[in-house]
C-alpha positions as CSV (number, residue, x, y, z in Angstrom):
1,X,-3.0,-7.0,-25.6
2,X,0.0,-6.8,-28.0
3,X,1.1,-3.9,-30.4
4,X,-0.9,-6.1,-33.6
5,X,-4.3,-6.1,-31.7
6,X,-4.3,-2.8,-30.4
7,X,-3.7,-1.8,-34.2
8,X,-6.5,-3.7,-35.3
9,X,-8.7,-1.8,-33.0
10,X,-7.1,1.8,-33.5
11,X,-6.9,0.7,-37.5
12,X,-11.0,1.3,-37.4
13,X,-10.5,5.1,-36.4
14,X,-6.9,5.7,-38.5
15,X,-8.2,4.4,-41.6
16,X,-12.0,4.1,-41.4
17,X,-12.5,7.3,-39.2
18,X,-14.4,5.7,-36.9
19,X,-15.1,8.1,-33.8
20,X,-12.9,6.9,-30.9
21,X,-16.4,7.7,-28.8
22,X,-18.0,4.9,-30.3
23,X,-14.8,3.4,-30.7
24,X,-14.5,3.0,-27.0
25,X,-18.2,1.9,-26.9
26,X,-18.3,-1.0,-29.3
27,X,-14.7,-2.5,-28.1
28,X,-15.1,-1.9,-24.1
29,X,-12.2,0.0,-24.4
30,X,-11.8,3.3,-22.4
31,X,-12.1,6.5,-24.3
32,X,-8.8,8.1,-22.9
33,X,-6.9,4.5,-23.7
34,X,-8.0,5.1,-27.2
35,X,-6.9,8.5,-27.2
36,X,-3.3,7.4,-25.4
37,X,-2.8,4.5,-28.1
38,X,-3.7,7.2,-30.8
39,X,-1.3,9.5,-29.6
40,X,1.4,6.8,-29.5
41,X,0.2,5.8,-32.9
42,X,1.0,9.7,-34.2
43,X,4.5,9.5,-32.6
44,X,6.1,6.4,-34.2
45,X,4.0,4.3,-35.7
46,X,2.3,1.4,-35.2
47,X,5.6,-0.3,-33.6
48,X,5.3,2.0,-30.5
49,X,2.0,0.4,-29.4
50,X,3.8,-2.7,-28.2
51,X,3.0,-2.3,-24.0
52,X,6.2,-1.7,-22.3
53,X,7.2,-2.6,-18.7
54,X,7.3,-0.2,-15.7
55,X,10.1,1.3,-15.0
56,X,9.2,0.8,-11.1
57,X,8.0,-2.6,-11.5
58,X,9.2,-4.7,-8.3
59,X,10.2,-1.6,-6.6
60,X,9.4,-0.5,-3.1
61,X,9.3,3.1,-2.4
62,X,8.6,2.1,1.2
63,X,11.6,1.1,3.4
64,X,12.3,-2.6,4.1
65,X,11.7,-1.4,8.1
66,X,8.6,0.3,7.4
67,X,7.3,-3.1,5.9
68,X,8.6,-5.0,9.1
69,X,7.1,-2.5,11.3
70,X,3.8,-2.8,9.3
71,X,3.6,-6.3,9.1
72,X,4.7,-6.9,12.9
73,X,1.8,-4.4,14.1
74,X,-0.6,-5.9,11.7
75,X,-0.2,-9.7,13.0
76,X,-0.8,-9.1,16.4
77,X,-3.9,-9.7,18.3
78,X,-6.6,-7.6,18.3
79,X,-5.9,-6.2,15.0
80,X,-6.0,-2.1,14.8
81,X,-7.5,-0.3,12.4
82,X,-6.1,0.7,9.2
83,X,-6.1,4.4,10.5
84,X,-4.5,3.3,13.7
85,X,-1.6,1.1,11.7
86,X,-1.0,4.0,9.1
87,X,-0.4,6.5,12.2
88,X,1.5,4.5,14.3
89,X,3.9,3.4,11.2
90,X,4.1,7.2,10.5
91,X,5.6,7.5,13.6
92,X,7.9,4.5,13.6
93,X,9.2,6.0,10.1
94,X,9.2,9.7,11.5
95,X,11.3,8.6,14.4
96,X,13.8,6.6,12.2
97,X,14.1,9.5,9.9
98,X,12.7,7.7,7.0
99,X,9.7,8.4,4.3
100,X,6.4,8.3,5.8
101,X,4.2,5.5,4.3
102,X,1.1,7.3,2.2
């Protein structure tokens, strides 16, 4: 959704005081996104409702061997558990001194 449609939606409560409650009922569109587009809205204008990228987009917070690790233990036969893969690659990362996978 780009900057122009989210307007025409918030446009209904700016200008014709709509309540964002039934705002968010009529549209499908969550209360608190209403409220967030709003508050954008107040700061600079309708120009500052264009969606931006994240900043961490296509960015691993989890080491490259972590992944390896993850993806080694996860192919092999019988498959462990998820609770068994996330504690063993807490150890592998523990023991190479690097952030534990969440």
């Amino acid at each position: 959704m780009d900057a122009a449609e989210r307007w025409r939606v918030l446009r209904l409560h700016v200008e014709d005081q709509i309540p964002l409650a039934a705002l968010a009922r009529e549209t499908g569109i969550s209360a608190r996104t209403l409220q967030r587009w709003h508050q954008l809205y107040r700061a600079g204008g309708s120009t500052s409702l264009d969606p931006r990228d994240r900043k961490d987009k296509s960015v691993r917070r989890t080491s490259a061997e972590t992944v390896a690790f993850i993806e080694q233990l996860a192919l092999c036969r019988p498959r462990p558990s998820l609770a068994t893969l996330h504690r063993l690659a807490v150890t592998d990362a523990q023991a190479r001194e690097l952030p534990a996978p969440s």
